[in-house]
N, C-alpha and C positions, 0 to 999 in steps of 0.2 A: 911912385915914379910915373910922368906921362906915359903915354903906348905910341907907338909910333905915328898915327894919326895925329895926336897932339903936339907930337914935334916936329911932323910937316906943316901941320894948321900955325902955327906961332912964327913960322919962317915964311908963311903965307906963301904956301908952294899949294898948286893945284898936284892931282896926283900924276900929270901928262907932266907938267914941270917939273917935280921931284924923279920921276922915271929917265926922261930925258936927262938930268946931271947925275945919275946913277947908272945911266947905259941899260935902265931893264923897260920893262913892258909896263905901260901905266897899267893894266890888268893885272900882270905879277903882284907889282905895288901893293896892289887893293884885298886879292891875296893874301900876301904877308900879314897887313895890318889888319886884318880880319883871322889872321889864327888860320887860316884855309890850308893854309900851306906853311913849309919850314924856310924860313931862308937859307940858301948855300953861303957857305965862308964869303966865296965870290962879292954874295948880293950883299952879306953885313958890313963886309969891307966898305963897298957901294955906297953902300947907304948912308954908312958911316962920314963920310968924305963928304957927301952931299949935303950932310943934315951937319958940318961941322961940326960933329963930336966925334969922340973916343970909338974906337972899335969894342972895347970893354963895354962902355956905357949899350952900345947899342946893342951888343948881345944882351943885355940885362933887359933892358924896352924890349927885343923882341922876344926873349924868355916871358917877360910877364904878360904879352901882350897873348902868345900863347897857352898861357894857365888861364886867362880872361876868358878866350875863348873857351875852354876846356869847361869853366864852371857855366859859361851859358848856355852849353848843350844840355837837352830834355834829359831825364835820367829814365832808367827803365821802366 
């Protein structure tokens, strides 16, 4: 399944552009699709509406988007 990056890049949204029809912080943004952080219900809902899909789908993108990250952290 793409990660949320992928499915801003295909709607050809910058991440100031997807921010702005989400109502969050292009920082935040950049954030989420980097695993940095969780997103709130709030922001998946956001996100969701912004990026025309499902609220389901898009917890799903940002569930894997954070295992992505998770496996690219150094190990001990």
């Amino acid at each position: 399944m793409p990660g949320l990056k992928e499915l801003r890049s295909r709607k050809r949204l910058s991440l100031e552009a997807l921010g702005y029809l989400a109502n969050l912080d292009p920082a935040t943004v950049s954030r989420i699709e980097r695993g940095v952080v969780e997103a709130s219900p709030r922001s998946t809902v956001a996100l969701a509406r912004a990026l025309g899909t499902s609220v389901a789908r898009m917890r799903q993108v940002l569930a894997d988007s954070a295992e992505e990250a998770l496996s690219r952290e150094p190990g001990p």
